[in-house]
C-alpha positions as CSV (number, residue, x, y, z in Angstrom):
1,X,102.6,89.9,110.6
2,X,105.9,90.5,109.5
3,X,107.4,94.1,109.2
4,X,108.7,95.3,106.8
5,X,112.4,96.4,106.7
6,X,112.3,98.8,103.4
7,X,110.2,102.4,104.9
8,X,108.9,103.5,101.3
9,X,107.6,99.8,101.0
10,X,106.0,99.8,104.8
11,X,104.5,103.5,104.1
12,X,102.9,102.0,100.8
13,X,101.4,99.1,102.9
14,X,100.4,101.3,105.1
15,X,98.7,103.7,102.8
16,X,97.0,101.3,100.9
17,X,95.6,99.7,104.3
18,X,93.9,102.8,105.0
19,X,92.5,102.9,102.2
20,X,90.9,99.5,102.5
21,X,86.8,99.9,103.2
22,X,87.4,97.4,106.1
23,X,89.9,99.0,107.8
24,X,88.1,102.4,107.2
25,X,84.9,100.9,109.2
26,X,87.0,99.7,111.6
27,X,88.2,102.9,114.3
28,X,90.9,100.2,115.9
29,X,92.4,99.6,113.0
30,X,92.3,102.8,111.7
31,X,93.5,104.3,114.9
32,X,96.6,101.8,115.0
33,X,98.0,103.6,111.8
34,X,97.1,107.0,112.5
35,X,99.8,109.0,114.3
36,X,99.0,110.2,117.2
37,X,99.8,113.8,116.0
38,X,98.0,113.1,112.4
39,X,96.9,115.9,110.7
40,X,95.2,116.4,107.4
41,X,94.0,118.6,105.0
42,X,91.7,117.2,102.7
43,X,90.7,117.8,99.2
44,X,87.6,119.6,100.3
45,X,90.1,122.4,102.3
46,X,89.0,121.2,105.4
47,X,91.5,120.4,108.3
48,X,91.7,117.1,110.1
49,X,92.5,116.4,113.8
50,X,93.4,112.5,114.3
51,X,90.2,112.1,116.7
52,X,88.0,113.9,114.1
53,X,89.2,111.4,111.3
54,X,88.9,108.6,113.0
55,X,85.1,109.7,114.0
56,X,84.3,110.7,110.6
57,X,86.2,107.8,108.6
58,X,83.6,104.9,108.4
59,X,81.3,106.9,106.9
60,X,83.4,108.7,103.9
61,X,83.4,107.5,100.4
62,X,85.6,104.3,99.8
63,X,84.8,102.8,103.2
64,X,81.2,100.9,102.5
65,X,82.3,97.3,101.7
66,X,80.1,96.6,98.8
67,X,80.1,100.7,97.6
68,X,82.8,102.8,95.4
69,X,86.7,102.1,96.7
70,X,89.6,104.4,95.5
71,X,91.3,103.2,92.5
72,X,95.4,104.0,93.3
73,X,97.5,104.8,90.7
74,X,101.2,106.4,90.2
75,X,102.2,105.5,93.8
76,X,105.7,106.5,94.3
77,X,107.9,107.3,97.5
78,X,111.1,108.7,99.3
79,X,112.5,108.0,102.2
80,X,113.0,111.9,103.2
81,X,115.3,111.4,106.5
82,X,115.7,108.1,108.8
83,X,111.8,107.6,110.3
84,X,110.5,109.6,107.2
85,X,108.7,109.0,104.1
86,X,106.8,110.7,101.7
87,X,104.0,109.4,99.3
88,X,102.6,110.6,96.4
89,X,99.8,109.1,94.5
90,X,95.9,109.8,92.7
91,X,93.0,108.2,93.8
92,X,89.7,108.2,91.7
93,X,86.4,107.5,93.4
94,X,83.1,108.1,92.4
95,X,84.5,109.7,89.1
96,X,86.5,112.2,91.0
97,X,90.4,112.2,90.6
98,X,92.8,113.2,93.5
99,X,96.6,113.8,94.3
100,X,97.6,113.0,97.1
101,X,100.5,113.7,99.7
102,X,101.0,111.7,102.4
103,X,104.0,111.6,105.3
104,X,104.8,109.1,107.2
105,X,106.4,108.4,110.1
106,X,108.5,105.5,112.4
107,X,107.1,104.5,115.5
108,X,108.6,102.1,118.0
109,X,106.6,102.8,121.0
110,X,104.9,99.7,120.1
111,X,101.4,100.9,120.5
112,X,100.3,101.1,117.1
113,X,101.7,100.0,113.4
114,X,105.8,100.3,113.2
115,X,104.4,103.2,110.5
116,X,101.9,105.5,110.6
117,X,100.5,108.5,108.7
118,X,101.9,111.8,110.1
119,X,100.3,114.5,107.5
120,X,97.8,114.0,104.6
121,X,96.8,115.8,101.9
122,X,94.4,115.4,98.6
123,X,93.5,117.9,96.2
124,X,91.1,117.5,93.4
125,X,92.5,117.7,89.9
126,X,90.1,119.4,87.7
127,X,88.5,118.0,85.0
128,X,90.9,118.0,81.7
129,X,93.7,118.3,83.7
């Protein structure tokens, strides 16, 4: 695989990786573009460690390979300082919208993608909104 030179580009492939049902199921390839001080806060409220995520993300909606998978749309991003970029996008799955926030950031320790997600966050947009 190739990397990518342009960071909002590599963040995009990155985001949209993880949200891939096959790389959901898969706690390798999840792991290798989580950062290893990920944190999120998900649309529910509730905090995520990285090792929590990556215990709890083959069984959360979007990662079944024949179930619902998150429609992307209005995916946008800055590179915020050199190693840093921000994402912002909506997902809808199983008829329930989302905005999203994610941050990520460079790594060239070589143990994992060139990019991984730092911070996450979703919040559910209500309905009419």
């Amino acid at each position: 695989m190739v990397e990518v030179l342009d960071p909002v580009a590599a963040a995009v492939a990155g985001e949209l990786r993880l949200l891939d049902p096959a790389v959901r199921a898969s706690r390798a390839e999840a792991s290798r573009l989580l950062d290893p001080e990920f944190t999120e806060v998900g649309a529910s409220g509730r905090r995520w460690t990285r090792e929590e995520m990556l215990a709890e993300l083959p069984g959360m909606e979007g990662s079944a390979a024949r179930g619902p998978r998150h429609e992307v749309s209005r995916m946008a991003g800055v590179a915020l300082a050199p190693g840093l970029v921000h994402l912002t996008y909506e997902t809808v799955a199983g008829g329930r919208r989302v905005r999203r926030s994610s941050l990520w950031r460079h790594a060239a320790d070589g143990t994992g993608a060139p990019w991984r997600l730092y911070h996450h966050q979703g919040t559910p947009v209500p309905d009419g909104a």
